[in-house]
VOFI-529259 format. One record per residue: residue number from 1; x, y, z of N, C-alpha, C in turn; residue in one letter. Coordinates in steps of 0.05 Angstrom, whole numbers. Layout:
% VOFI-529259
<site><n>NUM</n><n_x>X</n_x><n_y>Y</n_y><n_z>Z</n_z><ca_x>X</ca_x><ca_y>Y</ca_y><ca_z>Z</ca_z><c_x>X</c_x><c_y>Y</c_y><c_z>Z</c_z><res>a</res></site>
...
//
This chain:
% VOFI-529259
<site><n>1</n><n_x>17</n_x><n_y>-23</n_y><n_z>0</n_z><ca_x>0</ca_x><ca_y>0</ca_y><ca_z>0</ca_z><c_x>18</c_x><c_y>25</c_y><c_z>0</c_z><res>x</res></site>
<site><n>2</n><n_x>11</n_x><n_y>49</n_y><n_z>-18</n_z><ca_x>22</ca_x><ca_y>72</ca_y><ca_z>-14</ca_z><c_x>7</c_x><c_y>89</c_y><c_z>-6</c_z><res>x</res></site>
<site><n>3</n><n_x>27</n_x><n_y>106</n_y><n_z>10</n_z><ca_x>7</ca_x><ca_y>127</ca_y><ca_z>23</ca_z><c_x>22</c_x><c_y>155</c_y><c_z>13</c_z><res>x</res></site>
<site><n>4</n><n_x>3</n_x><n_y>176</n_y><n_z>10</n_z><ca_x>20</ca_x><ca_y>204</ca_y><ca_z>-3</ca_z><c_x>15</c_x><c_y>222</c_y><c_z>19</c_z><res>x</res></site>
<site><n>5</n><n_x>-1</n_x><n_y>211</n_y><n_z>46</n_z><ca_x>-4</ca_x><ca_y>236</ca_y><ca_z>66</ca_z><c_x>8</c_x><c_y>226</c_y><c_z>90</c_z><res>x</res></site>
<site><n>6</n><n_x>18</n_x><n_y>252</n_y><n_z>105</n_z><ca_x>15</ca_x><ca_y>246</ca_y><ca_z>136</ca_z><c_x>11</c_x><c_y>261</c_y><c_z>150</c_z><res>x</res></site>
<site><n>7</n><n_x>-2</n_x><n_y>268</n_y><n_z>172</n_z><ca_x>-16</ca_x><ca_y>288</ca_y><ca_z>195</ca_z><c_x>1</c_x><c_y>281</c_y><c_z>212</c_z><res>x</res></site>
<site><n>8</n><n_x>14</n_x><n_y>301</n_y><n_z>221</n_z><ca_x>36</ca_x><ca_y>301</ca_y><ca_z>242</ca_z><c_x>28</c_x><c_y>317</c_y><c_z>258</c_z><res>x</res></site>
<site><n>9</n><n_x>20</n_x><n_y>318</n_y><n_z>286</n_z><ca_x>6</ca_x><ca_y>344</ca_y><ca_z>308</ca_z><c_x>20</c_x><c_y>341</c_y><c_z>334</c_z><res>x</res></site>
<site><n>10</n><n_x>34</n_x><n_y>357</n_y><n_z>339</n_z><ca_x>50</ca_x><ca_y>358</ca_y><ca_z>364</ca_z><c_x>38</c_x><c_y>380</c_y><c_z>390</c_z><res>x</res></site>
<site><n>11</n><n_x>35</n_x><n_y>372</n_y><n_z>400</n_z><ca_x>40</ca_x><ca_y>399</ca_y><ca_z>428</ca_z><c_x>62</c_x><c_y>414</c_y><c_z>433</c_z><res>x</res></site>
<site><n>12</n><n_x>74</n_x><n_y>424</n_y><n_z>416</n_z><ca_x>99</ca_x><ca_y>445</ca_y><ca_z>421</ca_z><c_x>88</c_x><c_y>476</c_y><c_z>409</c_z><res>x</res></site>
<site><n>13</n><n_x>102</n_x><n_y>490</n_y><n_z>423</n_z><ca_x>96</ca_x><ca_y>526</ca_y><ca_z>426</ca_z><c_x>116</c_x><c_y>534</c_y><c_z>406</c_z><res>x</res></site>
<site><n>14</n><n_x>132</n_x><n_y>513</n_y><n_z>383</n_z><ca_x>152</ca_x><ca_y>535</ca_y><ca_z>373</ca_z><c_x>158</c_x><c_y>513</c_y><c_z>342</c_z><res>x</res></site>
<site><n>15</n><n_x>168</n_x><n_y>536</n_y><n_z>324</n_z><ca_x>178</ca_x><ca_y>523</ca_y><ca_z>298</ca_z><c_x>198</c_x><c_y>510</c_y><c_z>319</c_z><res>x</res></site>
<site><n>16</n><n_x>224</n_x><n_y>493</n_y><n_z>302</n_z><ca_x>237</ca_x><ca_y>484</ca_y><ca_z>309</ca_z><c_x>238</c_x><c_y>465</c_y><c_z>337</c_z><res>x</res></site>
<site><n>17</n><n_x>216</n_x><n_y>457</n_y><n_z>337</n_z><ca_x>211</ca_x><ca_y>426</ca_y><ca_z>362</ca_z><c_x>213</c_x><c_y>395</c_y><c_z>346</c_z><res>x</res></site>
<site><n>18</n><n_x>195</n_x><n_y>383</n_y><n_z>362</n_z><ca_x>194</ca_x><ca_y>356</ca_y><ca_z>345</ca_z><c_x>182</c_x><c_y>350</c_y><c_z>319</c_z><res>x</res></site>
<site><n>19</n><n_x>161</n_x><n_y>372</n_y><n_z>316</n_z><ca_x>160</ca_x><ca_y>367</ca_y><ca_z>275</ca_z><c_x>175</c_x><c_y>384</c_y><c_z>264</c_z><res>x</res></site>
<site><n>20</n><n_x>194</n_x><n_y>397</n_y><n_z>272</n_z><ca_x>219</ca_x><ca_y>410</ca_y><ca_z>259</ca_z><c_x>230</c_x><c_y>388</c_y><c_z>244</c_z><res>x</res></site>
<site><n>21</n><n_x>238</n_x><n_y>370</n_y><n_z>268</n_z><ca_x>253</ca_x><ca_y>351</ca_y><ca_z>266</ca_z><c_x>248</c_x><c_y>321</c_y><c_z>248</c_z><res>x</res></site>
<site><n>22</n><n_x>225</n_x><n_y>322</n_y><n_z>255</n_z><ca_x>211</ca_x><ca_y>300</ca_y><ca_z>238</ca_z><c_x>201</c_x><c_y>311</c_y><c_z>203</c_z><res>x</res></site>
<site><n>23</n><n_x>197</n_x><n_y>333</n_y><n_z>195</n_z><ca_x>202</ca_x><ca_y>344</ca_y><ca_z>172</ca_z><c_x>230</c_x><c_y>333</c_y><c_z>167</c_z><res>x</res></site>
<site><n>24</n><n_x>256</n_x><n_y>349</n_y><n_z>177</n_z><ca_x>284</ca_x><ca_y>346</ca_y><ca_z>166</ca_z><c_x>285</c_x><c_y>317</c_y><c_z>165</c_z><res>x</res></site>
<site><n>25</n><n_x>278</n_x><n_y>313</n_y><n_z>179</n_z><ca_x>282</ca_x><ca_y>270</ca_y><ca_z>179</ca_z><c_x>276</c_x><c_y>261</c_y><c_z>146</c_z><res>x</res></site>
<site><n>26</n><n_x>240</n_x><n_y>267</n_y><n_z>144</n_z><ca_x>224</ca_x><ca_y>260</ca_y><ca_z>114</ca_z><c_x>248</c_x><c_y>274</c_y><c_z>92</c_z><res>x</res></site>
<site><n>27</n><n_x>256</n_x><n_y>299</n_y><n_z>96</n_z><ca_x>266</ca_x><ca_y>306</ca_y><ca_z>75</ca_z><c_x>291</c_x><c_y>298</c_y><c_z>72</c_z><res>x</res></site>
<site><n>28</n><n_x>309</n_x><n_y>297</n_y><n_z>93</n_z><ca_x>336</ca_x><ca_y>282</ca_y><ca_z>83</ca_z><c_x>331</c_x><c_y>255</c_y><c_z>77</c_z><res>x</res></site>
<site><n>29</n><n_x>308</n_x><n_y>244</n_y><n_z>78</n_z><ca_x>306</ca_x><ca_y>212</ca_y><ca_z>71</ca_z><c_x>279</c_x><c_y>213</c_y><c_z>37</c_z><res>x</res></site>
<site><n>30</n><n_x>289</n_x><n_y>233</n_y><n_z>29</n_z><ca_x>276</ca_x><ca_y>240</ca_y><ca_z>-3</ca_z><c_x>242</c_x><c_y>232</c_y><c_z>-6</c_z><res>x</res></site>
<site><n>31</n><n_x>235</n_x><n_y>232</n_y><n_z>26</n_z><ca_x>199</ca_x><ca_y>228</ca_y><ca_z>23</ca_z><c_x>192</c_x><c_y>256</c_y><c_z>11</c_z><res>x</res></site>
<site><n>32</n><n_x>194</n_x><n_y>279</n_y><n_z>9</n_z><ca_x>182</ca_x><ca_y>288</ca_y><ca_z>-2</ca_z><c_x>178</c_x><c_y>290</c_y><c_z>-33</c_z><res>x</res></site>
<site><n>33</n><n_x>195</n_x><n_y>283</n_y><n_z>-49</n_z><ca_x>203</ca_x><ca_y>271</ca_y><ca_z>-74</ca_z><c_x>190</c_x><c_y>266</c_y><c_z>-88</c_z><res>x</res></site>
<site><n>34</n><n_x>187</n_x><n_y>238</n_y><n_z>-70</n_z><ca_x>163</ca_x><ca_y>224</ca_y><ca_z>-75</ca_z><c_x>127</c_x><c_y>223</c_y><c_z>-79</c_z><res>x</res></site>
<site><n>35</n><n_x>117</n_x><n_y>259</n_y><n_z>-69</n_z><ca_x>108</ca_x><ca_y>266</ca_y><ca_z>-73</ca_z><c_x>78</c_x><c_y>271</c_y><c_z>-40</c_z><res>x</res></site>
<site><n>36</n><n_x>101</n_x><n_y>260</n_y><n_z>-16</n_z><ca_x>84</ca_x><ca_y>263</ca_y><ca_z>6</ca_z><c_x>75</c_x><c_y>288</c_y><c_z>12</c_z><res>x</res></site>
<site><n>37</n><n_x>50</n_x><n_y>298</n_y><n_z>29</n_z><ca_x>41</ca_x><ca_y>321</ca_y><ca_z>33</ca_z><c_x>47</c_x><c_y>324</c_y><c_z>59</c_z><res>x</res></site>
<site><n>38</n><n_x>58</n_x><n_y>346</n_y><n_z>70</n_z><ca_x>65</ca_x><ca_y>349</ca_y><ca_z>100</ca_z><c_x>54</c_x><c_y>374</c_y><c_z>112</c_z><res>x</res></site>
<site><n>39</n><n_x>45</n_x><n_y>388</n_y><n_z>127</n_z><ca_x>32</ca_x><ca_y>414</ca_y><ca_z>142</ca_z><c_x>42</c_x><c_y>398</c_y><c_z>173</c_z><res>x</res></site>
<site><n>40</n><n_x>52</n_x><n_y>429</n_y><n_z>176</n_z><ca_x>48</ca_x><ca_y>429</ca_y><ca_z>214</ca_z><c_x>24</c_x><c_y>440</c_y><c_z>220</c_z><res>x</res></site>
<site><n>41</n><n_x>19</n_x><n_y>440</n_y><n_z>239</n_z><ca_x>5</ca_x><ca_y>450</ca_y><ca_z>264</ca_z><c_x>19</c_x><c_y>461</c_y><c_z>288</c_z><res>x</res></site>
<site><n>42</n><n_x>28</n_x><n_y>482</n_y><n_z>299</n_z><ca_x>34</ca_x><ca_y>489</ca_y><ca_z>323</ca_z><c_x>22</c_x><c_y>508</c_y><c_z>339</c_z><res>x</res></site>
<site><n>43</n><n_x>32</n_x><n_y>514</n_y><n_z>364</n_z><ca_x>10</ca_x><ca_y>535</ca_y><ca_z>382</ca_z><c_x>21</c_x><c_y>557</c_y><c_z>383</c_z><res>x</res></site>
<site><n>44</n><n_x>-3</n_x><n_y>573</n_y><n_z>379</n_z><ca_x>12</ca_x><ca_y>597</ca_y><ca_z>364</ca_z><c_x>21</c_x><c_y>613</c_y><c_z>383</c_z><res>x</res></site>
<site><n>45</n><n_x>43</n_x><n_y>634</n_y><n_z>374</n_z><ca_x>54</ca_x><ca_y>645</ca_y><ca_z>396</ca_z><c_x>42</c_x><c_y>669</c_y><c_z>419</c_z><res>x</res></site>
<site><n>46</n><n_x>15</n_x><n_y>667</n_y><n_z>428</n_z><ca_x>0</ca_x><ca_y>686</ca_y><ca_z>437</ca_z><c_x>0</c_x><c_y>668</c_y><c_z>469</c_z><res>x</res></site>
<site><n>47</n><n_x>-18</n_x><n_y>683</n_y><n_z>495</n_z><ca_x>-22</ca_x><ca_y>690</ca_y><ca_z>519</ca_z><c_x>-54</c_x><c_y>676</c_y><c_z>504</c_z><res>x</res></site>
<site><n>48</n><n_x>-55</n_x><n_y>638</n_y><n_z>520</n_z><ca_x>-78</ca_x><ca_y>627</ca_y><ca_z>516</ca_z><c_x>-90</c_x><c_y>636</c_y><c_z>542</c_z><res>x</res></site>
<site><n>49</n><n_x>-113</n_x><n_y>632</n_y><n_z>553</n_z><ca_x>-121</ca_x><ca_y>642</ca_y><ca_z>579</ca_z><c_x>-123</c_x><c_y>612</c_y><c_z>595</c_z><res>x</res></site>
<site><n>50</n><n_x>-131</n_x><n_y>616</n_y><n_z>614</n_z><ca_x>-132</ca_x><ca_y>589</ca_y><ca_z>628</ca_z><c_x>-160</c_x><c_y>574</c_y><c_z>625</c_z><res>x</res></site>
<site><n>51</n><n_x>-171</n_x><n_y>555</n_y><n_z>615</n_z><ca_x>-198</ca_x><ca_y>546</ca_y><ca_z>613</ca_z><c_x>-197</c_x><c_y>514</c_y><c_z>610</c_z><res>x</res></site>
<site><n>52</n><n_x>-221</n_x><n_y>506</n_y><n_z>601</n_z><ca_x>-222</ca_x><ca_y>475</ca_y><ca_z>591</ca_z><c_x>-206</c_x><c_y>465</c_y><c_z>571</c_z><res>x</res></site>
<site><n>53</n><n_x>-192</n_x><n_y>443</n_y><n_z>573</n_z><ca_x>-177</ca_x><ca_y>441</ca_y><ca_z>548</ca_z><c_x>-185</c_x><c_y>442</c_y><c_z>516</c_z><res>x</res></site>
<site><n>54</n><n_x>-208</n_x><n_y>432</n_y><n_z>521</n_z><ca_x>-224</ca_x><ca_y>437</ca_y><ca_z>496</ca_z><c_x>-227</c_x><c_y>465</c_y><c_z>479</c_z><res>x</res></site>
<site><n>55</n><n_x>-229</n_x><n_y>488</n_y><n_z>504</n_z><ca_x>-228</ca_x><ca_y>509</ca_y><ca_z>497</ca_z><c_x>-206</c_x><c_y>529</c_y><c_z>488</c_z><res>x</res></site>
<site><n>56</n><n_x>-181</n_x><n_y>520</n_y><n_z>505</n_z><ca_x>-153</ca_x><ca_y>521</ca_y><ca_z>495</ca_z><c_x>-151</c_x><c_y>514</c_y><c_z>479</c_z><res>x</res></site>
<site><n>57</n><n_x>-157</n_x><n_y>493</n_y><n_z>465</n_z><ca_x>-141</ca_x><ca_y>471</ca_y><ca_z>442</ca_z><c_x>-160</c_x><c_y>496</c_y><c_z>419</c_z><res>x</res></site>
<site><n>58</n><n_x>-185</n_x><n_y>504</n_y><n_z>423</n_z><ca_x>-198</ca_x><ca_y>518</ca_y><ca_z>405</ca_z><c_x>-191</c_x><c_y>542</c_y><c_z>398</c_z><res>x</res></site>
<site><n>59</n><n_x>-170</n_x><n_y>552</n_y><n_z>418</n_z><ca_x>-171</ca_x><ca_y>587</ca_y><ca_z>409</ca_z><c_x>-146</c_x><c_y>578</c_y><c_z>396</c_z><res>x</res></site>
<site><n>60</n><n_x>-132</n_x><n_y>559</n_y><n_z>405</n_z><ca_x>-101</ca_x><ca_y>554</ca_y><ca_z>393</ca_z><c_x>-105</c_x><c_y>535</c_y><c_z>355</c_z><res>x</res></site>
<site><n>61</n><n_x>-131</n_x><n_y>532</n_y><n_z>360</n_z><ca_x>-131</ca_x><ca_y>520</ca_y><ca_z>327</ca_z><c_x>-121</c_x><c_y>493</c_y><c_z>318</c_z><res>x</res></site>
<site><n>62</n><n_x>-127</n_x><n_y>480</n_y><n_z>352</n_z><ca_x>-118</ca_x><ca_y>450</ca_y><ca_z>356</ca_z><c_x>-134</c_x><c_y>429</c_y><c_z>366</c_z><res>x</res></site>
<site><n>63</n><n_x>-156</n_x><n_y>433</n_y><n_z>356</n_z><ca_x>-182</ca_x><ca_y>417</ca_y><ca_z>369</ca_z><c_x>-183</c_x><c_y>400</c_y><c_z>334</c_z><res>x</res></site>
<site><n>64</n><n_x>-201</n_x><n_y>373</n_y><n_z>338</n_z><ca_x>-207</ca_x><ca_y>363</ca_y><ca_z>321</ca_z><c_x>-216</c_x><c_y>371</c_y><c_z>296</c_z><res>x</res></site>
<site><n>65</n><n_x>-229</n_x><n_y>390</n_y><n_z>308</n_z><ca_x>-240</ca_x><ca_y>406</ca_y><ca_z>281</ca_z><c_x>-214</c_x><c_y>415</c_y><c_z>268</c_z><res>x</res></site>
<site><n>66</n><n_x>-203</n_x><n_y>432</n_y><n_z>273</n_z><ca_x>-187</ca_x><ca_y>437</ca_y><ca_z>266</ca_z><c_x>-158</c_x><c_y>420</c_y><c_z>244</c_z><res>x</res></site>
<site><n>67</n><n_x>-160</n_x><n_y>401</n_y><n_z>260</n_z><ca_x>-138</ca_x><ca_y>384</ca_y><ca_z>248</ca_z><c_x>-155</c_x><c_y>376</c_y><c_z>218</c_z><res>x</res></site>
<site><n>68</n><n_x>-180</n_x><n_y>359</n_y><n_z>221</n_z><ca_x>-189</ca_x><ca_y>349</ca_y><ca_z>207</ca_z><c_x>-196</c_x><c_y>377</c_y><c_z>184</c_z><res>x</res></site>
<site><n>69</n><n_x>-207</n_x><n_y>393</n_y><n_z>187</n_z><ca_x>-203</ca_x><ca_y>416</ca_y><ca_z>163</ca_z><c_x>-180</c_x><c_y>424</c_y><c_z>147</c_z><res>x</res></site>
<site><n>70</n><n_x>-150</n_x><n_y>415</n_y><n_z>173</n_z><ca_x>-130</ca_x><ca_y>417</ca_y><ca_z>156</ca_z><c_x>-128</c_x><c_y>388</c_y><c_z>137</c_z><res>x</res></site>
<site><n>71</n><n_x>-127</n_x><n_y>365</n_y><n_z>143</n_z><ca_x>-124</ca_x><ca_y>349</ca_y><ca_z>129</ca_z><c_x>-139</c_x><c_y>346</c_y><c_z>100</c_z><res>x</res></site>
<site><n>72</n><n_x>-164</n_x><n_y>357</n_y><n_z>103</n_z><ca_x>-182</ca_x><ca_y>365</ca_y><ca_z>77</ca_z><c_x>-179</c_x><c_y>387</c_y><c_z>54</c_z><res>x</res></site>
<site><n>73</n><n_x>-163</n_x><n_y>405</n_y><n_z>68</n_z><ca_x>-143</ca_x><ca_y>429</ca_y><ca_z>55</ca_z><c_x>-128</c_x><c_y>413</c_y><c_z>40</c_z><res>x</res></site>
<site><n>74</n><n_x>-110</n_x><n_y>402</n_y><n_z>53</n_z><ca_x>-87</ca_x><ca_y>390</ca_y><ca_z>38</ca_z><c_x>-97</c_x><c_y>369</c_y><c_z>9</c_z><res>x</res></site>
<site><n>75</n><n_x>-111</n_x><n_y>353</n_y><n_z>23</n_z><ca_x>-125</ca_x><ca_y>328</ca_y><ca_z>0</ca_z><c_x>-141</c_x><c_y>340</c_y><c_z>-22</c_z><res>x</res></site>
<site><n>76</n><n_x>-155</n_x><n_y>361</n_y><n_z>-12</n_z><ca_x>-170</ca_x><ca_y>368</ca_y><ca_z>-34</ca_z><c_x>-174</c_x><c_y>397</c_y><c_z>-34</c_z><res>x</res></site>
<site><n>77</n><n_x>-149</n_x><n_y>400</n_y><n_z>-53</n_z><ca_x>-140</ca_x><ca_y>434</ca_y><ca_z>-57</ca_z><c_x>-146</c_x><c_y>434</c_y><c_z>-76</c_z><res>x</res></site>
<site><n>78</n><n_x>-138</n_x><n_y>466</n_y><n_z>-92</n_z><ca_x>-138</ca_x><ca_y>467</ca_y><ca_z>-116</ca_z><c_x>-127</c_x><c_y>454</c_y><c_z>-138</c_z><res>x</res></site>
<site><n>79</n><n_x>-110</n_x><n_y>436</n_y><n_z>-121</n_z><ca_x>-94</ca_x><ca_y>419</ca_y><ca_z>-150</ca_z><c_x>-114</c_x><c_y>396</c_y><c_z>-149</c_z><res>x</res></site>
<site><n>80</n><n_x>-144</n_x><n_y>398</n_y><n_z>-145</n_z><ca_x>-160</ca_x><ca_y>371</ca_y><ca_z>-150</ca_z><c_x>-159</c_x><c_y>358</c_y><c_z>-129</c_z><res>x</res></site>
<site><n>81</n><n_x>-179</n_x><n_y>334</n_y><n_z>-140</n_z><ca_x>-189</ca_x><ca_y>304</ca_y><ca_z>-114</ca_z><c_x>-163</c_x><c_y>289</c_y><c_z>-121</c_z><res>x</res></site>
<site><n>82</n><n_x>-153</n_x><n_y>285</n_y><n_z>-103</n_z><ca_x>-124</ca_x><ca_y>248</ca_y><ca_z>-112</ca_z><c_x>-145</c_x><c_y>238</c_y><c_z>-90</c_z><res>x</res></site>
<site><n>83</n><n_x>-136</n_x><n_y>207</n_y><n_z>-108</n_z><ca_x>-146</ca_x><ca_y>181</ca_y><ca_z>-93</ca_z><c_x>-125</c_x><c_y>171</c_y><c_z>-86</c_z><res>x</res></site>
<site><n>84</n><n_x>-121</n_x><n_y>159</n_y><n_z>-57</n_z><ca_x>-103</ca_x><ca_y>144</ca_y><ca_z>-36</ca_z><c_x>-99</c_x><c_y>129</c_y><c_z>-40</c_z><res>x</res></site>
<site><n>85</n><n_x>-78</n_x><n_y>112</n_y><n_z>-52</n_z><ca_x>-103</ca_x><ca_y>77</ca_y><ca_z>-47</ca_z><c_x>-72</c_x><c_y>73</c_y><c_z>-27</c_z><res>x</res></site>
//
């Protein structure tokens, strides 16, 4: 089976953390080449307030919704529908 996507979502507050790292990984190992789709997600650099996590994860743009709207961005952008198999 080939796969052309991957959703990578970390809890870190900064470029350069662990999907820094896991990007430089894919690309010194020529996955992107190959034609994989990659987006981060991180928390953005603002003063969250203190609340439910649900509600954090929401002002930060890290709640399910969220992820899953990014993953739908990616798959089905302007460059058309691709099928996964």
């Amino acid at each position: 089976m080939e796969s052309k996507g991957n959703q990578n979502e970390n809890e870190e507050g900064s470029i350069g953390g662990f999907g820094s790292h896991v990007a430089n990984l894919l690309a010194e190992n020529g996955i992107f080449d190959k034609g994989l789709k990659f987006r981060s997600m991180i928390l953005p650099d603002v003063f969250i307030d203190q609340d439910t996590p649900e509600r954090m994860y929401d002002v930060a743009g890290l709640n399910a919704k969220h992820i899953a709207q990014k993953v739908l961005e990616v798959f089905f952008s302007k460059d058309g529908i691709r099928v996964i198999k």
